[in-house]
N, C-alpha and C positions, 0 to 999 in steps of 0.2 A: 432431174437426175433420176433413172429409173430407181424404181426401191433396191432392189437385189444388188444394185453397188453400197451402197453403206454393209450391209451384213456381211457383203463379200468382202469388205475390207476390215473389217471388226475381224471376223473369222484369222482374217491372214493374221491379223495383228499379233492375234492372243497365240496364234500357231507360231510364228518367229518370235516371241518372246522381244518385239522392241515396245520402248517407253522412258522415259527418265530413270529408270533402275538400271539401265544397260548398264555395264561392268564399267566400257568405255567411257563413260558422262561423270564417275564418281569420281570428283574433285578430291577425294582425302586420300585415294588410291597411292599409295605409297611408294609405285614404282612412277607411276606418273611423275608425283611429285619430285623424285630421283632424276627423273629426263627430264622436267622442267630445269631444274637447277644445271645438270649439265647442257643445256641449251643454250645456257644465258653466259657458260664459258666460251673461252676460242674458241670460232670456228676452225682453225687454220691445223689440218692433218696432221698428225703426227708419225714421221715416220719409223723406218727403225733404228735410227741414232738411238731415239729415245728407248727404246725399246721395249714399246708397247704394242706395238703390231707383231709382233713373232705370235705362230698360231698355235707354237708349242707342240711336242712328240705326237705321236700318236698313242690312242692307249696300248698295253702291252701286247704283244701278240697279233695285234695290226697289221696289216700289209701298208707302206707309204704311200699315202696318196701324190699321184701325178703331181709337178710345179704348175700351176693352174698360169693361165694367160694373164699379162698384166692388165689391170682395171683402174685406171684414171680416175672414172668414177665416184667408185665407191673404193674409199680404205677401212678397212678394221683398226679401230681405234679399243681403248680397256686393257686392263692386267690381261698379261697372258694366262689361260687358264690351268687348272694343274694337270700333269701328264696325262691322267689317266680317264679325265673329264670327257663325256660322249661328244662325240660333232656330228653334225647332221650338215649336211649337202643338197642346198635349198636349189630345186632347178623346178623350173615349171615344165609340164607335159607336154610340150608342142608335138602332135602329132596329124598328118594330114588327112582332114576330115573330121577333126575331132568339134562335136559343137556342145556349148554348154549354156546351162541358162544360170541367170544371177537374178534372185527375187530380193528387192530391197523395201525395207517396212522402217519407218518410222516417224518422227516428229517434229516441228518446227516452231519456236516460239519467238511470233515476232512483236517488237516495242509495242505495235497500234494494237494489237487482238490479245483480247482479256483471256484466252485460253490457247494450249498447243495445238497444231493441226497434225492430225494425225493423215498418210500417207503412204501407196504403197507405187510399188516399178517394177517390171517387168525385163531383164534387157538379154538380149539373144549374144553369144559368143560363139564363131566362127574360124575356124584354125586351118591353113588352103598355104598353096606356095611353098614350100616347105624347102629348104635347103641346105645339106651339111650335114653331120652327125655331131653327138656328143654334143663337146659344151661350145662348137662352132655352128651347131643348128640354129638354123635361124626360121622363121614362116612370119607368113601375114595373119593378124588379129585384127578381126573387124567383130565392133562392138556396134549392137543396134538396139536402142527402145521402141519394145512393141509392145508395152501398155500399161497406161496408168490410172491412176484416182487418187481421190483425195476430197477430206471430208468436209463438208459444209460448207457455207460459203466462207472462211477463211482459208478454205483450198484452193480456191478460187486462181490465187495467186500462184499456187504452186503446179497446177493446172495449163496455167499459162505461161511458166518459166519453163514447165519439162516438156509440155505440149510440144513448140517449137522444134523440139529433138525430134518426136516421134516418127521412126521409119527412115532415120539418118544414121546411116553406118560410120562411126570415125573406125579409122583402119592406121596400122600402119604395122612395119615389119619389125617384128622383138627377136631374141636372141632368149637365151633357154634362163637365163639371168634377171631377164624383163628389162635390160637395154632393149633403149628405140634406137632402130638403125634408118636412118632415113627419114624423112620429115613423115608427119601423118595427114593424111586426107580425110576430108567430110562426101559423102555421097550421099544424094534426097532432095527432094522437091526446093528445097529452101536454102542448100547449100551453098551455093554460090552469094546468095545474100548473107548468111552468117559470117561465111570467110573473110567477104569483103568489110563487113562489120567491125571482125574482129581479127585477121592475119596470125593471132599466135597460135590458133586450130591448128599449124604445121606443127608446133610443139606438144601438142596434147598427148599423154601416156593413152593408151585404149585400154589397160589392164589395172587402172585404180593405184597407180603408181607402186607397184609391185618391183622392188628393186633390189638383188640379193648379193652379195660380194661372191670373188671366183673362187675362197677361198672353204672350205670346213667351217663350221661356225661352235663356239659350244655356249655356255650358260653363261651371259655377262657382257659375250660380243658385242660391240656398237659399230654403227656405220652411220655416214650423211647421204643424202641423196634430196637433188633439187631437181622439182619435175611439175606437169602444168596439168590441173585438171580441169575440165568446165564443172564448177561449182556453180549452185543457184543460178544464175542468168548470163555467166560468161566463162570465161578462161584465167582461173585463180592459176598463182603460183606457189608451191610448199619448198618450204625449203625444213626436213622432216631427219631426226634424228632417230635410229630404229636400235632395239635393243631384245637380243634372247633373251627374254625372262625365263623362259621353260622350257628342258627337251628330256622328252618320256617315250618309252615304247609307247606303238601304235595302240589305243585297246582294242579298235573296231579293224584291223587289218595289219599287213605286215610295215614295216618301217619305221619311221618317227615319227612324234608329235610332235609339233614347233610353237611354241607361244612366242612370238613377238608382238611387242608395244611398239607405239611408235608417239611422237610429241612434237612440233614444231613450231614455223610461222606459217602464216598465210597473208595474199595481198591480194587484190582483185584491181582493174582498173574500173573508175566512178567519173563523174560526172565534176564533182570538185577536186581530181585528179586520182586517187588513191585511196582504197580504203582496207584495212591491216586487220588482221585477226589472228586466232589460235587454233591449233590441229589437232587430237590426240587421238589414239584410236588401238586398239589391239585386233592381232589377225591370227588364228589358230593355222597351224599348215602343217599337213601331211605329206610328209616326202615320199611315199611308196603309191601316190597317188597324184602326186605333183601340183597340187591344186590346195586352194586354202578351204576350209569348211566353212568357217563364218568370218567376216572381219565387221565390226563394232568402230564406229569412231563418232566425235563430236567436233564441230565445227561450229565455233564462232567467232563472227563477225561484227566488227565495233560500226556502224553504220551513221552517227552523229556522238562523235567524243565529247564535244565541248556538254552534250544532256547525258553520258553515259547507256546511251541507247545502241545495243546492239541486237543482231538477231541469233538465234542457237538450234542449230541441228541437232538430232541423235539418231544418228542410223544406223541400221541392222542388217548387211546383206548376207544370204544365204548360196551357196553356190552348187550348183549339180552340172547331171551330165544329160544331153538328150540321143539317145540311139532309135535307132530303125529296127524295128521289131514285129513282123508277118504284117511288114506294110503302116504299120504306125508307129508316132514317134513316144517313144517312153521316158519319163524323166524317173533321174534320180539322183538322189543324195550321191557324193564322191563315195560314200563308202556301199552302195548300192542301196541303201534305205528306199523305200516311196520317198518323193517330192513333195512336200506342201501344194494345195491346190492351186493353180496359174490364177492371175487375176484375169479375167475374161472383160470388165470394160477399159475404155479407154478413156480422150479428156470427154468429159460431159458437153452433151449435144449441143447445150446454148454458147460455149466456150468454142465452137470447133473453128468458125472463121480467125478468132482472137488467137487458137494456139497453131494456124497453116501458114 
């Protein structure tokens, strides 16, 4: 492995702020702990007999928001808020031509290796097709990794988990909501063997399970939302309880700042049939920019029960934007900051047969 990848990803590290201190990782987290325990109540919606789904007045002097489309989906669950409480109106950017990059930094601690492997991702987003206005817009999102690393030979492994992906668009068509509308496809050298591998690729979210109700949201909101991502070597399933913890004016620009948490389950398919884990994770989101800034989350997975052996994620992704500017592409922060430097290698040259 040339020298200039370990620094290069030292560097990234210490710049995205991921490692075991992530916000997301800390177990005593009190909101967490909040969605833990309403996780392990009914699942089963409640609607508004009970009348807890009412999204209540608007604040004073409001103009009423439109009767937003019905959403199957996703229900608002939680006290109704008091009148006067702010709502923010989570919709993602879809615009056509719009492409963004997502840098993901963090670390992986598995049963066999005596220390975390530290780890960084590079992945390209593309926004084309575009169809509809308002909250009937709908486009195509294709998500592609074009580059990674990952440290020492305990990377080894994660090398050849993400390798696999590399230069494989999954796509599929979202709604301004981050409903998939339509099943999702893989494209890349490999794809046709991954799909046939694994068929639930048609299910796969392309946007990190990104999934908002039709309705105003304010401080307290809850929703469910069950959606499939490729975690570590295959196509997990979350089934993810999400909750506003926080909504503040913008500081860095005009509209809201969104804190939501989110807590669930996870399943992946195994070899001795199934193997279950936990989700947690928080995503800051900017609605006057339609895009999240950073989302934080921890994943683990129980990987032999009967020894208490599992393995634990902590990742950190950062999100920008890339434009066309006097013929070169510029990246930046949503809120137009400089970008964190790109990771420039890919899987490590002795690995390349192992990750094609």
């Amino acid at each position: 492995m040339p020298d200039a990848r370990p620094h290069a990803l030292a560097a990234l590290l210490a710049l995205l702020g991921a490692g075991p201190t992530c916000r997301a990782a800390r177990e005593d987290d009190e909101t967490s702990t909040r969605l833990r325990a309403a996780e392990r109540k009914d699942a089963a919606p409640t609607g508004p007999a009970g009348g807890r789904t009412t999204p209540g007045r608007p604040a004073e002097g409001a103009a009423p928001a439109p009767a937003p489309a019905a959403d199957p989906e996703v229900v608002l669950r939680g006290d109704p808020p008091p009148p006067d409480a702010p709502r923010a109106r989570l919709r993602l950017a879809l615009a056509p031509g719009a492409v963004w990059v997502v840098q993901t930094v963090g670390n992986v601690r598995y049963p066999m290796v005596a220390s975390q492997v530290g780890f960084a991702l590079e992945e390209r987003i593309e926004v084309g097709s575009c169809e509809g206005t308002g909250d009937d817009r709908t486009c195509v999102v294709t998500r592609t990794l074009t580059a990674l690393d990952a440290e020492g030979d305990g990377g080894r492994f994660i090398r050849t988990e993400q390798g696999r992906r590399l230069d494989h668009g999954i796509r599929a068509r979202l709604d301004v909501r981050g409903r998939r509308v339509g099943p999702t496809t893989l494209d890349g050298p490999n794809a046709k063997t991954l799909v046939e591998k694994d068929p639930t690729w048609a299910q796969v979210h392309p946007l990190f399970c990104l999934r908002f109700p039709a309705e105003p949201v304010a401080k307290g909101a809850k929703w469910r939302h069950r959606c499939h991502l490729r975690d570590r070597d295959r196509v997990g399933e979350r089934r993810v309880l999400w909750e506003v913890s926080e909504i503040e004016k913008d500081p860095a620009g005009e509209g809201l700042r969104v804190e939501l948490r989110f807590v669930g389950s996870y399943a992946e398919p195994a070899p001795e049939g199934r193997r279950e884990g936990t989700v947690q994770g928080i995503v800051y989101f900017h609605t006057g920019h339609g895009l999240p800034h950073v989302l934080q989350e921890q994943l683990s997975v129980t990987i032999a029960p009967d020894k208490g052996m599992r393995t634990v994620a902590t990742l950190n992704r950062t999100f920008g934007r890339i434009e066309a500017r006097g013929g070169n592409e510029v990246r930046t922060l949503i809120d137009g900051r400089p970008f964190p430097p790109g990771i420039n290698a890919r899987a490590a040259g002795d690995d390349e047969a192992a990750t094609r």
